[in-house]
N, C-alpha and C positions, 0 to 999 in steps of 0.2 A: 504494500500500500504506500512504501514511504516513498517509490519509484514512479507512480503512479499521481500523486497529488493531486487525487478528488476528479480527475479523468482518467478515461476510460484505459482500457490496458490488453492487451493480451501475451497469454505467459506459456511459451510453448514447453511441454515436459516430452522428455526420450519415454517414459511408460503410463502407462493406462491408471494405475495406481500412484504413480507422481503426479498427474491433472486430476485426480477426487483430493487428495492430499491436496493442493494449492488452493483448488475451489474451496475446501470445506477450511483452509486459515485463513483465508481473505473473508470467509464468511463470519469466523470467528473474530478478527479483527474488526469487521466494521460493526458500524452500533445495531443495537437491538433492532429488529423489524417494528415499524411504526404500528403501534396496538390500538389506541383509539384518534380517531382525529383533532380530538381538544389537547391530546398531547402531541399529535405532531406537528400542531399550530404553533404552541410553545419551544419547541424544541429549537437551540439553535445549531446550525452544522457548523463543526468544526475547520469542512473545508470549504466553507463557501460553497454551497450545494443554491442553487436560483430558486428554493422557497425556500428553504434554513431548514429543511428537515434534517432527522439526526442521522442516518443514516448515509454514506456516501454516494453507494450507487443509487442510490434513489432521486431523484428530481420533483416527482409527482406525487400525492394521495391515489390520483388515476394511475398510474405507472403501478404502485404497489401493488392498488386493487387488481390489476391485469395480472402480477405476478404470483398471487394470491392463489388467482381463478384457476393459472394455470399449472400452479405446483400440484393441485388436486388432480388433477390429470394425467400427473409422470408415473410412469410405474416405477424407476428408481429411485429408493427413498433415500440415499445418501442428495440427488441431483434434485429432488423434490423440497430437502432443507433446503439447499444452495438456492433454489429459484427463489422464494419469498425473499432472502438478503440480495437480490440484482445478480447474484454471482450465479455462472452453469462454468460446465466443463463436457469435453465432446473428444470421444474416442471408439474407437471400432468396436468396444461391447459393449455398448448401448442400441438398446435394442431398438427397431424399425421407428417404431410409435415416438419413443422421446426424440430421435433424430429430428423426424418430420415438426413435432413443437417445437423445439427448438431454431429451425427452418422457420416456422413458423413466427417466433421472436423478434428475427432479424428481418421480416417483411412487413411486421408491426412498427419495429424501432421499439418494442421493450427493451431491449438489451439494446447499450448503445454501442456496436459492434465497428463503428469507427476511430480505429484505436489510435492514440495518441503516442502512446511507450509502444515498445515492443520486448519483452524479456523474455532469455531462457535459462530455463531451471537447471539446473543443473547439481543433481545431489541436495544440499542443502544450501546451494548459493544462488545467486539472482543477479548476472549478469545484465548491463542497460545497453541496447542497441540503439541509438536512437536516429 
């Protein structure tokens, strides 16, 4: 996240279990998922998010709601966490269904898939290509 600075990112891994791994600590890294909307009214972002919700990848109440709708949807539940925090990851064992949501995502612009960083993982380090 500290590569990243409240725009968007993507972090390429050499294995299938190193992108659920990146997905699920960038999910734990950023704030809570926005629970009621008198709080995420309140809330201000740390990175300068364009409403001040707490949340990085977040932009919108709309945007959340969308992510919400469609974490219900996934059938993997590690990438069904990762959807409600803005965060997904995408690898050859996911199956047909989550693929196509996914796809789906990026023809909505829920996920903002025009990446600003680009990083690769490597083991436990975080190389900047930029």
């Amino acid at each position: 996240m500290q590569h990243s600075t409240g725009k968007s990112a993507l972090v390429f891994c050499s294995t299938r279990k190193g992108a659920q791994e990146a997905a699920l600590l960038s999910k734990r890294r950023s704030s809570a998922p926005l629970k009621k909307k008198k709080e995420a009214a309140h809330c201000l972002s740390q990175t300068g998010g364009s409403l001040g919700y707490s949340n990085p990848f977040m932009k919108s109440m709309q945007q959340y709601e969308h992510l919400k709708e469609a974490s219900l949807m996934c059938s993997d539940k590690q990438l069904q966490a990762c959807i409600v925090h803005g965060v997904d990851y995408h690898h050859g064992g996911l199956c047909l269904k989550d693929r196509v949501l996914l796809r789906g995502f990026s023809s909505r612009v829920t996920f903002n898939y025009y990446a600003q960083r680009i990083l690769w993982r490597m083991a436990s380090t975080y190389l900047h290509i930029p």
